[in-house]
Kinemage of the C-alpha trace (Angstrom):
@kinemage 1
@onewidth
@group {chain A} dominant
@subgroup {mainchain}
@vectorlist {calphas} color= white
{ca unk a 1} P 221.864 105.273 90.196
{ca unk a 2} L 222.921 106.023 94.214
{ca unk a 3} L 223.323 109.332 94.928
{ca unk a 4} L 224.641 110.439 98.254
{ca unk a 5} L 222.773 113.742 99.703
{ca unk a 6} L 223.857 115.902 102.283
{ca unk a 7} L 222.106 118.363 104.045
{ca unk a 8} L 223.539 121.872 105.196
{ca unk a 9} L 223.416 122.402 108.473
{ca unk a 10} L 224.641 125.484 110.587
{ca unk a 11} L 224.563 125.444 114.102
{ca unk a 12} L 222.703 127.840 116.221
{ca unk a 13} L 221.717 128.382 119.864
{ca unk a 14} L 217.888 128.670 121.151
{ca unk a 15} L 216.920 129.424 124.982
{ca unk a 16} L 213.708 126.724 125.321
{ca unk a 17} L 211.633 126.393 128.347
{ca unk a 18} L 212.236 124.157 130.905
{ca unk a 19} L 209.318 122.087 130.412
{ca unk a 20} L 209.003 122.619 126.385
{ca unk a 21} L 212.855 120.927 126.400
{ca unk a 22} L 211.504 117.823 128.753
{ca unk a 23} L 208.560 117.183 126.369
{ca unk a 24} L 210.831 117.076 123.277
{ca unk a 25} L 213.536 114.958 124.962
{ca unk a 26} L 210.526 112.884 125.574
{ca unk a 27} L 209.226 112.395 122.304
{ca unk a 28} L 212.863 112.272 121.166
{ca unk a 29} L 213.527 108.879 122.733
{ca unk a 30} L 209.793 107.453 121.830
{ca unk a 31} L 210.321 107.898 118.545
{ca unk a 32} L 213.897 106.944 118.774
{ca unk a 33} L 215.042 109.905 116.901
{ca unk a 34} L 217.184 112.749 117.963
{ca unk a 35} L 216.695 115.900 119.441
{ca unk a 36} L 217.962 117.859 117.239
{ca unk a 37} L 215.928 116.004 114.244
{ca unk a 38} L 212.754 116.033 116.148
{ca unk a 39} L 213.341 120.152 116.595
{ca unk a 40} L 213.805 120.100 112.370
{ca unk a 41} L 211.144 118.565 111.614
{ca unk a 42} L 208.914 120.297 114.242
{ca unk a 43} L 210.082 123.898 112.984
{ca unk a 44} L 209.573 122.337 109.133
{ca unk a 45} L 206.027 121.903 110.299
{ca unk a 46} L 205.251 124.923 111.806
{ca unk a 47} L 206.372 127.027 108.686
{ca unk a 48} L 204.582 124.570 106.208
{ca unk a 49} L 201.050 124.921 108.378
{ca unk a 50} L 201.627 128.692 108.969
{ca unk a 51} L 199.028 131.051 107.581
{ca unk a 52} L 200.519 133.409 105.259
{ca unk a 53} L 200.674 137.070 106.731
Protein backbone atom coordinates (compact mmCIF):
# COMPACT_ATOMS: atom_id res chain seq x y z
CA UNK A 1 0.00 0.00 0.00
CA UNK A 2 1.13 4.00 -0.71
CA UNK A 3 1.90 5.73 2.13
CA UNK A 4 2.57 9.42 2.02
CA UNK A 5 5.62 10.56 4.45
CA UNK A 6 6.39 13.82 5.58
CA UNK A 7 9.29 15.05 7.11
CA UNK A 8 9.42 17.71 10.04
CA UNK A 9 11.17 20.45 9.33
CA UNK A 10 11.82 23.67 11.49
CA UNK A 11 13.51 26.46 10.16
CA UNK A 12 16.64 27.89 11.51
CA UNK A 13 19.30 30.48 10.62
CA UNK A 14 23.23 29.63 10.19
CA UNK A 15 26.01 32.44 9.43
CA UNK A 16 28.27 30.29 6.61
CA UNK A 17 31.37 31.57 5.08
CA UNK A 18 31.51 33.31 2.10
CA UNK A 19 33.28 30.82 0.19
CA UNK A 20 31.82 27.55 2.13
CA UNK A 21 28.13 29.07 0.78
CA UNK A 22 29.64 29.39 -3.04
CA UNK A 23 30.91 25.76 -2.94
CA UNK A 24 27.51 24.40 -1.77
CA UNK A 25 25.48 26.56 -4.20
CA UNK A 26 27.84 24.91 -6.52
CA UNK A 27 27.33 21.45 -5.86
CA UNK A 28 23.66 22.38 -5.34
CA UNK A 29 23.02 23.02 -9.03
CA UNK A 30 25.46 19.96 -10.25
CA UNK A 31 23.59 17.70 -8.60
CA UNK A 32 20.41 19.46 -9.36
CA UNK A 33 19.27 19.38 -5.86
CA UNK A 34 18.60 22.15 -3.48
CA UNK A 35 20.45 23.99 -1.12
CA UNK A 36 18.81 23.42 1.58
CA UNK A 37 18.72 19.43 0.83
CA UNK A 38 22.32 19.34 -0.02
CA UNK A 39 23.00 21.18 3.67
CA UNK A 40 20.64 17.99 5.20
CA UNK A 41 22.20 15.57 3.89
CA UNK A 42 25.73 17.03 4.41
CA UNK A 43 25.00 17.64 8.28
CA UNK A 44 23.29 13.83 8.21
CA UNK A 45 26.76 12.82 7.17
CA UNK A 46 28.83 14.49 9.38
CA UNK A 47 26.92 13.15 12.54
CA UNK A 48 26.73 9.53 11.06
CA UNK A 49 30.83 9.56 10.38
CA UNK A 50 31.50 11.41 13.70
CA UNK A 51 33.64 9.62 16.25
CA UNK A 52 31.85 9.18 19.38
CA UNK A 53 33.26 11.50 22.25
Amino acid sequence: MFHVSRTEYVNKTFRLPKELSERLEQVAQAERVSMNQLVVQCCQYALDHMEEA
